[in-house]
C-alpha positions as CSV (number, residue, x, y, z in Angstrom):
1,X,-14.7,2.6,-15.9
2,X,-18.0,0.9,-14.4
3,X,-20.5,3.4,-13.9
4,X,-23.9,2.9,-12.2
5,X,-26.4,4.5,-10.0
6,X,-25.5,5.2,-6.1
7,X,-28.5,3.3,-4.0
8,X,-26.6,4.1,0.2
9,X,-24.0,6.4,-0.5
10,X,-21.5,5.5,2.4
11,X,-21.9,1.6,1.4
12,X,-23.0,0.3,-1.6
13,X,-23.3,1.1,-5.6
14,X,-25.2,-0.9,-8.6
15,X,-23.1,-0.4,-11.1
16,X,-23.3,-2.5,-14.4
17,X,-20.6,-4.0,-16.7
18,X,-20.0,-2.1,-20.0
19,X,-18.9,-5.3,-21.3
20,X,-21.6,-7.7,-20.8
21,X,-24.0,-5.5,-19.3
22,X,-23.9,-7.7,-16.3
23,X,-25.6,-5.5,-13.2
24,X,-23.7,-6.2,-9.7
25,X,-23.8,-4.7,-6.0
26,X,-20.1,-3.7,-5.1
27,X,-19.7,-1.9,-1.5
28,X,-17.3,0.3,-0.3
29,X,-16.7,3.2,2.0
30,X,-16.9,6.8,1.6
31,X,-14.2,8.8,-0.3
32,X,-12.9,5.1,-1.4
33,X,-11.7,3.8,-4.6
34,X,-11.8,0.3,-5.5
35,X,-11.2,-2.3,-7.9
36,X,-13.7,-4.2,-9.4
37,X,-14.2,-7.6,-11.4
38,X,-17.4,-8.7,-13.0
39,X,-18.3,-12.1,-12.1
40,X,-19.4,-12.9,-15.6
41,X,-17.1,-12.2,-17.9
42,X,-14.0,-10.7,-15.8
43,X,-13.7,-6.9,-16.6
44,X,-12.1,-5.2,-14.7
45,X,-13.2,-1.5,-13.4
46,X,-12.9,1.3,-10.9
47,X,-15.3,2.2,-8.9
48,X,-15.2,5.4,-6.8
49,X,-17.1,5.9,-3.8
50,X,-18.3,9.6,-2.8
51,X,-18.0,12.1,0.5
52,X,-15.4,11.7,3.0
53,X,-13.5,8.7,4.2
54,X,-14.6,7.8,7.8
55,X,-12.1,8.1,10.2
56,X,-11.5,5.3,12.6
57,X,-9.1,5.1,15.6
58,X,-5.6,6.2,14.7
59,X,-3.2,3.8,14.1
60,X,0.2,5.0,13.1
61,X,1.0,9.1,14.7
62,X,3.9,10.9,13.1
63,X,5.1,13.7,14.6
64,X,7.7,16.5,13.1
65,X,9.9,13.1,11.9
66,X,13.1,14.0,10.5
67,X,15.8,12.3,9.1
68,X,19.6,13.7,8.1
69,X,22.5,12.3,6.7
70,X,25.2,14.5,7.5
71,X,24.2,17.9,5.8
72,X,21.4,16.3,3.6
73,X,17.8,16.6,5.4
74,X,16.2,13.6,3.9
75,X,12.6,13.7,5.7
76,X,11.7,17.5,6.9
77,X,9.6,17.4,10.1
78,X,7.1,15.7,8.9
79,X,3.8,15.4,10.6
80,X,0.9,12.8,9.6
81,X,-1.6,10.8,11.4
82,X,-2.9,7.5,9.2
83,X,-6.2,5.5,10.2
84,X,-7.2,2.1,11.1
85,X,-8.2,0.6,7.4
86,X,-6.6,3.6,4.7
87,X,-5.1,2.6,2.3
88,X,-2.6,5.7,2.4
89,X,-0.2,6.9,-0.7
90,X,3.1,8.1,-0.4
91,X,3.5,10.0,-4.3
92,X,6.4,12.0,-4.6
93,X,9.6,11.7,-7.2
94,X,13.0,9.1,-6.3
95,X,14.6,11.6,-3.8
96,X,11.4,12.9,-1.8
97,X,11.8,11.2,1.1
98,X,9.4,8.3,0.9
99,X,11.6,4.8,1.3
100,X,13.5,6.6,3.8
101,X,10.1,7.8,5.8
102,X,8.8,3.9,5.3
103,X,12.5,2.7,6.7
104,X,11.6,4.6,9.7
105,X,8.7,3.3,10.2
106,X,9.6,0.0,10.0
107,X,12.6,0.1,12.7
108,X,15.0,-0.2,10.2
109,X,16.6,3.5,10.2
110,X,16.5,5.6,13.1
111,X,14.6,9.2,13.5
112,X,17.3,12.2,13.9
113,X,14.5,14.2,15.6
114,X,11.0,13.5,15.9
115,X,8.4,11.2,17.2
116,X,6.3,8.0,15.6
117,X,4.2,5.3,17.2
118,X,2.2,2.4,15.6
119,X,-0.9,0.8,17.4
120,X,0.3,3.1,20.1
121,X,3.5,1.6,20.9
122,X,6.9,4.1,19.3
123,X,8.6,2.5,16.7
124,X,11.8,0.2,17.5
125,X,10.1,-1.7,19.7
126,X,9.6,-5.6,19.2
127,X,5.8,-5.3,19.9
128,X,5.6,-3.4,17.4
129,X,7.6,-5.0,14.7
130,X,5.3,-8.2,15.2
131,X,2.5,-6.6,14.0
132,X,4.0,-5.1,10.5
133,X,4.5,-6.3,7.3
134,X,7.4,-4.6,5.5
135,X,7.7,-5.1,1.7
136,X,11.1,-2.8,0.2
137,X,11.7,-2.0,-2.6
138,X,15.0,-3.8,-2.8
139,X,14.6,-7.9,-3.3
140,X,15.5,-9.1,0.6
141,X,15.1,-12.7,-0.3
142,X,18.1,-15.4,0.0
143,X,18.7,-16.4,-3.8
144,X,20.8,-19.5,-2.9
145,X,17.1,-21.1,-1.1
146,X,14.0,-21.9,-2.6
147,X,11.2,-20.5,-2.6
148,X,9.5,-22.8,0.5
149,X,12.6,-22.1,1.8
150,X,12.3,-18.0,2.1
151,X,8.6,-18.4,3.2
152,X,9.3,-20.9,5.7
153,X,12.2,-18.8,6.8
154,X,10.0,-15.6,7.9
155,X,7.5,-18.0,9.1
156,X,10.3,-18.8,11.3
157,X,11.0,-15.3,12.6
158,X,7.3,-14.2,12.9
159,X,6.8,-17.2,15.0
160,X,4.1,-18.9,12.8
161,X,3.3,-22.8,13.8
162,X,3.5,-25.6,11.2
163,X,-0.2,-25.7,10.8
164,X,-0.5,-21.8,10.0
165,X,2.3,-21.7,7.9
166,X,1.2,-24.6,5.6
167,X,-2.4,-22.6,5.2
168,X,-0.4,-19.3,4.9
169,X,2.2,-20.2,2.3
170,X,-0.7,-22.1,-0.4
171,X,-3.2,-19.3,-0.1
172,X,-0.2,-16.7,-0.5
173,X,1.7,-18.7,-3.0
174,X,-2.0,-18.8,-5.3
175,X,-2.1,-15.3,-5.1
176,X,0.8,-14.0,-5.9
177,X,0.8,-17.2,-8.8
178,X,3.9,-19.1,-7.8
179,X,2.5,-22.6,-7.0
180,X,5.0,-23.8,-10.0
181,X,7.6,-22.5,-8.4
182,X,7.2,-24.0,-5.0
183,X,10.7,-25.8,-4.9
184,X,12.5,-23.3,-7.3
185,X,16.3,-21.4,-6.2
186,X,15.2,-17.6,-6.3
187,X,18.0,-17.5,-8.3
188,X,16.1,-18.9,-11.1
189,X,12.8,-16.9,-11.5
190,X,12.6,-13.2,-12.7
191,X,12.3,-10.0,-11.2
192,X,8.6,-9.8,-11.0
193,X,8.3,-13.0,-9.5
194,X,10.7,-12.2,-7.0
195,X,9.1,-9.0,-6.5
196,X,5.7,-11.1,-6.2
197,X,7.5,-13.4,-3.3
198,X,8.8,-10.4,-1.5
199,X,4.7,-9.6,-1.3
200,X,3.9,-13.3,0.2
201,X,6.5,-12.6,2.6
202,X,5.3,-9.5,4.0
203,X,2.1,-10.4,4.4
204,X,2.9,-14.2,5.8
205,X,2.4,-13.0,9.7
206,X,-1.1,-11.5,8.7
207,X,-0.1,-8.0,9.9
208,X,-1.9,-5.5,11.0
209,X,0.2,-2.4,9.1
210,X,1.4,-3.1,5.7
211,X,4.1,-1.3,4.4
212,X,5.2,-1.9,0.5
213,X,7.8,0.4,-1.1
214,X,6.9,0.0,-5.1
215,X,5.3,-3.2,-4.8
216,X,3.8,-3.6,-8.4
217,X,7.3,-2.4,-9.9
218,X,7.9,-5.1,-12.8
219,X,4.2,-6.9,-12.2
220,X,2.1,-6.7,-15.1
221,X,-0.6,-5.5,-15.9
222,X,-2.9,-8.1,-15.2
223,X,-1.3,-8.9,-11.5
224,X,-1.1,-5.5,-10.7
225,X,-4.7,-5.3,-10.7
226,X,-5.1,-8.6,-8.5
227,X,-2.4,-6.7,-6.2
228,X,-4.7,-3.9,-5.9
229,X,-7.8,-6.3,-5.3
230,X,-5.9,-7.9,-2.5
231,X,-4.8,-4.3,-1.3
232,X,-8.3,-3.5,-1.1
233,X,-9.0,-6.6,0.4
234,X,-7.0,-5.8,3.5
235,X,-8.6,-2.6,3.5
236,X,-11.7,-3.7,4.2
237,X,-10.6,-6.4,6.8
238,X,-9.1,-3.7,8.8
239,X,-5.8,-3.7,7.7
240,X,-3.9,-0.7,7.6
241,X,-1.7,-0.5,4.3
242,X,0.9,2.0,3.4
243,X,2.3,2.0,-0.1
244,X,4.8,4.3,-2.0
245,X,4.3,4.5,-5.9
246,X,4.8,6.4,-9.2
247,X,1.6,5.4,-10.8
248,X,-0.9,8.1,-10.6
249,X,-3.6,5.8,-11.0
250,X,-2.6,3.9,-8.6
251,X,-2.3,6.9,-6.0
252,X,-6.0,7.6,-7.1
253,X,-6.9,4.2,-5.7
254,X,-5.3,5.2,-2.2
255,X,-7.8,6.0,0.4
256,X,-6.0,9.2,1.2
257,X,-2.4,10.2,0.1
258,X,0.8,12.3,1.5
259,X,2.9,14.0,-1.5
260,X,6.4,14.5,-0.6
261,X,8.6,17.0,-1.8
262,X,12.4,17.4,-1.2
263,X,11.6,15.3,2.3
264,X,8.6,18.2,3.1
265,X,4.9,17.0,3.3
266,X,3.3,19.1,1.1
267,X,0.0,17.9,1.1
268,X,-2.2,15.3,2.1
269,X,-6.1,14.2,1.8
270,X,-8.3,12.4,-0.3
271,X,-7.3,12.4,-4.1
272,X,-10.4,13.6,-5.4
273,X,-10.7,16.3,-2.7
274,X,-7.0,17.3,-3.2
275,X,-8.2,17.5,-7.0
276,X,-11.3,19.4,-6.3
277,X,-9.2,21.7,-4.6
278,X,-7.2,22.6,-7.1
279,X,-9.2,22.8,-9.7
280,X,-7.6,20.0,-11.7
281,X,-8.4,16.3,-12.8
282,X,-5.0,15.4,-12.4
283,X,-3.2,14.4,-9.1
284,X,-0.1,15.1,-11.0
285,X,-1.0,18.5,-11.8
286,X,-1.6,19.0,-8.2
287,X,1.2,18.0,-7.3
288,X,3.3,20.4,-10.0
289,X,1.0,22.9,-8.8
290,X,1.6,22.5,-5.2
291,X,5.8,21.9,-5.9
292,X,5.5,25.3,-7.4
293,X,4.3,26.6,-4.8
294,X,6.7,25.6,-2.0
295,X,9.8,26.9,-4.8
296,X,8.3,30.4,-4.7
C-alpha cells in the first residue's frame, strides 16, 4: 500500500511510491478509497482517504423493496438511499438478494411491494432506462455477431449518432483491450473477454447510474485493477456506480456498501466506519458478526 502524509484532508494526499520512491499528489474525497498508479514505474496502490464521504443530492431512493417468488421472499423490504458519485457495494453471499435487487433496479424484474426511483423518476420508466448502464452477470451479447457488431447494436438502442459511436467504441474498446478483436464472432474469444465487452457495452450511452453484477469475475489481475481505475474514474466525474462483488477488497474500495443477508439489509455505511464499529479489520468479520446477529 502507498502511504504518505495527509496535506487537505477532504482532497488531496502526497503519498510516495515504495517502489521507486517516486513522490506524487493523488486527490480524492472523504471516506474514499482509490486506486492508484505511479507514473514512473507503474505500481499500483490503495490509497484511502479519511472522515466521512460527502453527501451530494440523492440519486437512486429505495424504499421497503421487496421481491417474492411464490413462497420464497427474495429481497425483504429493503430500504436504502445511494448518492450522486458513490461508488456503492452490494456484498453478501449467492442467494442474498443482490442480482435480483440490481434486476429491479434496472426495469428488468418487477417489485412485489415497495417503492424505487432513479434521478427522481420510479423505475420502469423509459426516461429512466436511458440514463443507466446495466452490466449482469450473465454474458447478454449475440455470439453469432462480432464484436463491432454487439457495440454498434446497443449504440443502436441507446440512440448514439455515427460520430459518437465511432469515439465511443475506440476509447471503450482500448480500455477494456479488445482493439484485436474488433472484427472477431463473440463466439471465438474467452470468457473474460466477453465479460470485458459486456463492460464496453454498459457504459457505451455514457450513463449516469452504472450498474455491474460481478463485473471483474474471470478478469485478471492486472485488468481488474484498470476496471477499478475506470470505476473510480466515473466516480469522480459524477457517475453514480453500483456493483455487486465477492471480493472483500474490492468492497473496501466502494465508497459505502449495503450487506445483504437472506434478502434483509443488514447493514450499510462506509467500510472503515462499519469496521471501526465493530471492532474488526475485516469487512468479512463484520459481516459474520452482524449475520450472527440477525440468526439470534
Amino acid at each position: 500500500m502507498l502511504k504518505g502524509k495527509e496535506v487537505d484532508a477532504t482532497m488531496e494526499k502526497r503519498v510516495r511510491c515504495p517502489t521507486c520512491k517516486t513522490v506524487m499528489t493523488v486527490s480524492g474525497n472523504p471516506g474514499e478509497t482509490i486506486t492508484s498508479t505511479c507514473p514512473t514505474c507503474g505500481f499500483h496502490g490503495i490509497i484511502r482517504f479519511e472522515g466521512a464521504p460527502q453527501k451530494t443530492r440523492p440519486i437512486i431512493r429505495i424504499e421497503q423493496l421487496t421481491k417474492t417468488f411464490g413462497r420464497f421472499t427474495a429481497v425483504d423490504h429493503v430500504t436504502l438511499t445511494i448518492y450522486g458519485g458513490e461508488i456503492f457495494g452490494l456484498l453478501g453471499p449467492n442467494g442474498s438478494g443482490k442480482t435480483t435487487t440490481i434486476k429491479m433496479l434496472c426495469g428488468l424484474q418487477r417489485p412485489t411491494s415497495g417503492f424505487a426511483s432513479i434521478l427522481g423518476t420510479p423505475i420502469h420508466t423509459k426516461a429512466v432506462m436511458q440514463q443507466i448502464g446495466y452490466m449482469p452477470q450473465e454474458t447478454a451479447l449475440y455470439f453469432d455477431n462480432t464484436v463491432h457488431e454487439n457495440l454498434a447494436f446497443f449504440a443502436g438502442i441507446y440512440g448514439l449518432t455515427k460520430e459518437r459511436f465511432i469515439e465511443q467504441e475506440e476509447r471503450l474498446l482500448q480500455f477494456v483491450n479488445l482493439e484485436r478483436w474488433h472484427d472477431s464472432l463473440v463466439s471465438t474469444l474467452s470468457g473474460g473477454m466477453r465479460h470485458r465487452l459486456s463492460l464496453a457495452c454498459a457504459l457505451l450511452h455514457e450513463p449516469q447510474v452504472v450498474f455491474l453484477d460481478e463485473p471483474t469475475v474471470g478478469v485478471d489481475p492486472e485488468l481488474r485493477v484498470r476496471f477499478w481505475e475506470f470505476f473510480h474514474s466515473l466516480s469522480h466525474h459524477g457517475v453514480t456506480v453500483v456493483i455487486t462483488t465477492h471480493y472483500m477488497d474490492e468492497a473496501d474500495r466502494c465508497t459505502r456498501v449495503g450487506l445483504l443477508r437472506q434478502g434483509v439489509l443488514i447493514a450499510e455505511g462506509n467500510p472503515q466506519d462499519l469496521k471501526n464499529k465493530m471492532g474488526t479489520s475485516s469487512l468479512e468479520e463484520v459481516y459474520l458478526r452482524l449475520a450472527g446477529r440477525q440468526t439470534i
